[in-house]
C-alpha positions in Angstrom: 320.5 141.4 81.8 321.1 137.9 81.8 317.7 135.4 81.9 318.3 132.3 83.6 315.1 131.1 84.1 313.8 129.4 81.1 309.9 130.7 81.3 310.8 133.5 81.5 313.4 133.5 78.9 310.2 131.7 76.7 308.0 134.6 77.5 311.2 137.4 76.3 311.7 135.5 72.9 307.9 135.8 72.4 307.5 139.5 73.6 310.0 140.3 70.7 307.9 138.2 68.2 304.9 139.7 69.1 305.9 143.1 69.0 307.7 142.6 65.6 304.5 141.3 64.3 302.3 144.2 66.3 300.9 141.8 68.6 300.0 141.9 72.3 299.7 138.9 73.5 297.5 135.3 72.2 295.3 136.0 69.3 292.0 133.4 69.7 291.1 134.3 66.5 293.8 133.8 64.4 294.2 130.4 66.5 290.9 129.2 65.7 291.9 130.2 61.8 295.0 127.9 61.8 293.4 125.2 63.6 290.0 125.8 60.7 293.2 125.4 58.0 294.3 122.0 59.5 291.0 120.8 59.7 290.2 121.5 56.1 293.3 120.1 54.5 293.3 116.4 53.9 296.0 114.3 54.9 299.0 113.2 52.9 298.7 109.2 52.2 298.9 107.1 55.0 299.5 103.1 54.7 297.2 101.0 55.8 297.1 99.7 59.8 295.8 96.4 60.6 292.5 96.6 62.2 294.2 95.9 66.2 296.3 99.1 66.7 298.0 97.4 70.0 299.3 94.2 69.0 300.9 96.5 65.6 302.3 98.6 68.4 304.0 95.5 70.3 305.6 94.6 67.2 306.8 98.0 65.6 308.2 98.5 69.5 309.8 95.0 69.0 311.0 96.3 65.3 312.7 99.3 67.1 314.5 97.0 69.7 312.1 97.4 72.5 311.1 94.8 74.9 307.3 94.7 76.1 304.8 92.8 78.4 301.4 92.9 78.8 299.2 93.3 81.5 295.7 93.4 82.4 294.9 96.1 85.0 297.8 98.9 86.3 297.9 97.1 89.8 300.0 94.5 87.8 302.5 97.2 86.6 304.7 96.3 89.7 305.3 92.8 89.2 305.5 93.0 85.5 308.5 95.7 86.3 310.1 93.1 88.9 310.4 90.4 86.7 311.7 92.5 83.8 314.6 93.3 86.1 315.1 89.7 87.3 315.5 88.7 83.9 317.9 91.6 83.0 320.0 90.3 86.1 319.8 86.6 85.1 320.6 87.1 81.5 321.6 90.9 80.4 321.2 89.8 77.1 318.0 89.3 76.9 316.8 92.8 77.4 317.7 93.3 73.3 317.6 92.1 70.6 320.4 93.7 69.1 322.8 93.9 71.8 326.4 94.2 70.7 329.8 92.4 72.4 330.8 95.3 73.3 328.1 96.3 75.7 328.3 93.4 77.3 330.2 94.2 80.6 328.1 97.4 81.1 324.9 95.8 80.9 326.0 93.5 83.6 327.3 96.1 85.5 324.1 98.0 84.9 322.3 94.5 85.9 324.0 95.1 89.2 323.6 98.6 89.8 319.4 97.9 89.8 320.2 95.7 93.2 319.9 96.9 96.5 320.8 95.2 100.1 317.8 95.6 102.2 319.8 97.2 105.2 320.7 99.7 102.5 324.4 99.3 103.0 326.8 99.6 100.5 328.1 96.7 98.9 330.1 95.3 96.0 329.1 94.0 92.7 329.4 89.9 93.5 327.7 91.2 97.2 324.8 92.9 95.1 324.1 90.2 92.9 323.7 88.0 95.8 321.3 90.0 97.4 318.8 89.7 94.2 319.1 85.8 95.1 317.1 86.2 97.7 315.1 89.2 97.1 314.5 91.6 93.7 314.8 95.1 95.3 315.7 98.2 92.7 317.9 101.0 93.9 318.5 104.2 92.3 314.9 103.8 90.4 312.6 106.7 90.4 309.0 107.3 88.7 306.7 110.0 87.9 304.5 111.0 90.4 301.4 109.1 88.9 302.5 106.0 89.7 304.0 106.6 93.1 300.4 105.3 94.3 301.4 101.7 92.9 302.4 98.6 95.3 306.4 99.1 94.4 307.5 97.6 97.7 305.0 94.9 97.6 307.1 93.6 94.4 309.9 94.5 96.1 311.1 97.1 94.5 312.0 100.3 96.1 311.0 103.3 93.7 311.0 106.9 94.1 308.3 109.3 93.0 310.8 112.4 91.7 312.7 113.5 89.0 315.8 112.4 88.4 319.2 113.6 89.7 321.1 112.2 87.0 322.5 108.8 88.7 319.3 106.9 88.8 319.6 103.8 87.0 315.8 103.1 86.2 313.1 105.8 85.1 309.3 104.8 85.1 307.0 106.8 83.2 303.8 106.8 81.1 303.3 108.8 77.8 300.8 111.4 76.5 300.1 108.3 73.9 302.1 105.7 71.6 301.9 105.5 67.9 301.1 102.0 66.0 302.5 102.7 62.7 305.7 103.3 64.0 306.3 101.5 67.4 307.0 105.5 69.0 306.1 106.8 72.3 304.8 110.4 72.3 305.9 112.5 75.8 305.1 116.2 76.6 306.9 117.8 79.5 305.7 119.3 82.7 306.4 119.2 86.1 304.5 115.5 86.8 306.0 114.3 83.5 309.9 115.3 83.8 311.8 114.8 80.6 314.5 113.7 82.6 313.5 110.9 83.9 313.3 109.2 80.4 316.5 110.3 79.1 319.1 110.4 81.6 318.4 106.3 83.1 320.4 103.9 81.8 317.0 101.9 81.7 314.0 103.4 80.8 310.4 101.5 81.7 307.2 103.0 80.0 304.0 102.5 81.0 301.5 102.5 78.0 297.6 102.1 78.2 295.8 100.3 75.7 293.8 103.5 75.2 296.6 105.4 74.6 297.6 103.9 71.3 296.8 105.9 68.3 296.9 104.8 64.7 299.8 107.5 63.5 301.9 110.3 63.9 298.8 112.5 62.4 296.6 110.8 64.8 299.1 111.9 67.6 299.0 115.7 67.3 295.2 115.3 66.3 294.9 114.3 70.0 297.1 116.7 71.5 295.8 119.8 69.8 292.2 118.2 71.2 293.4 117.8 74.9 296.1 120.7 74.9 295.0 124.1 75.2 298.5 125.1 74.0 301.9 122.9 73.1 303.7 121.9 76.3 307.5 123.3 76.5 308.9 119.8 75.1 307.6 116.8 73.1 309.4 114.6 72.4 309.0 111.0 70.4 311.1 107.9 70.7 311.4 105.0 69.0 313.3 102.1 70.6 316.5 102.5 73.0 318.8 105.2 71.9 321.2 104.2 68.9 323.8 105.6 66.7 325.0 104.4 63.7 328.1 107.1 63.4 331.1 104.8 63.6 331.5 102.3 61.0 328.1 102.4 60.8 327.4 99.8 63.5 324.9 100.3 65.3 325.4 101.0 68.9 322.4 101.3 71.9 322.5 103.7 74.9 324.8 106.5 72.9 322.7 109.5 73.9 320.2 108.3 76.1 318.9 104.8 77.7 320.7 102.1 76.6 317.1 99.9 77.0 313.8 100.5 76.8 310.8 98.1 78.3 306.9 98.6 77.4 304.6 97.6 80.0 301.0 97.7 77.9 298.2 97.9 80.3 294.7 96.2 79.0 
């Protein structure tokens, strides 16, 4: 019989498991052995971080073609978003530090796409542009549903609180946490922290706390085996925009996933 749901096609793949290993289900015990064995083994050598984990983090995100701002208290969040966009419209360029000829008419086009006329009516390219003249108001933008509390309209900005359908043109999120060493964001997936809404935008704006930064990788799944009860369905880590190197090893942004990718530290 076919499965097309995924939890339970998770819970069929681990029924056979179980029963090939004479199991009935989660074993606490052998849990608290493995996590005993992690505990006990030191870590491999790890290079040495400077002692202010959040300005190594703005620069690592920087390394990895990231843009970022910082801001003081989450309230600020909107604006900060607002003029990120403003600045993409008045100069798509800016928005990387790496950005290639070649992407230049889409990230103008994509400039455009993140303006909406205020009577909602559809309207051309030039029309759009226009429009963000007079006011800075983002269409097809869509958050998760932590930050659907925040003053979006008030920055005018007109941001949804859902997953994404696949045409949105800006995702807001937050992350489980963000890694120093390497400039990374750490997400897990669940139903208030949709993959989706990460991957499929052309532009992607995360929301990191200062509290969220850890030192490493190690630190990261230190933390989430402390908070987590169990793994979450998905984690995933990213470092910068999405790139490929794969033709005449050039270096291209957006190839599987957001072709930009905006920090917005808060403390």
């Amino acid at each position: 019989m076919p499965i097309d749901d995924n939890q339970v096609s998770r819970e069929a793949v681990l029924a056979r498991v179980r029963a090939a290993l004479g199991r009935d289900g989660p074993d606490d015990e052998a849990r608290a052995a493995a996590h005993a064995y992690l505990a006990a083994r030191r870590q491999g050598p790890r290079p040495a971080l400077p002692a202010d984990l959040v300005q190594r983090f703005l620069d690592r995100a920087a390394d990895m073609s990231s843009t970022t701002e910082r801001v003081g208290v989450l309230d600020e969040v909107p604006a900060a978003v607002a003029r990120y966009l403003d600045a993409m419209r008045r100069d798509p360029g800016i928005t990387s530090q790496s950005a290639a000829p070649v992407r230049e008419q889409a990230d103008a086009a994509d400039a455009a796409r993140l303006s909406l006329s205020t009577s909602g009516v559809a309207t051309s390219t030039l029309e759009r542009i226009a429009v963000v003249e007079r006011d800075v108001v983002a269409a097809d933008a869509v958050c998760w549903p932590e930050f659907a509390s925040l003053d979006w309209r008030g920055a005018g900005l007109a941001v949804d609180p859902r997953p994404t359908l696949g045409h949105d043109a800006l995702g807001i999120t937050g992350c489980f946490c963000a890694i120093a060493e390497t400039g990374t964001l750490v997400f897990t997936s669940s139903s208030d922290t949709p993959s989706a809404t990460f991957l499929l935008p052309e532009t992607h704006i995360a929301i990191v706390r200062a509290a969220q930064i850890v030192a490493g990788m190690e630190d990261a799944f230190a933390r989430l085996r402390e908070e987590r009860t169990e793994m979450p369905r998905a984690l995933n880590l990213v470092s910068g925009p999405s790139r490929t190197g794969d033709i005449e090893q050039t270096i291209v942004l957006g190839a599987h996933g957001p072709r930009r990718l905006h920090v917005v530290l808060v403390g």
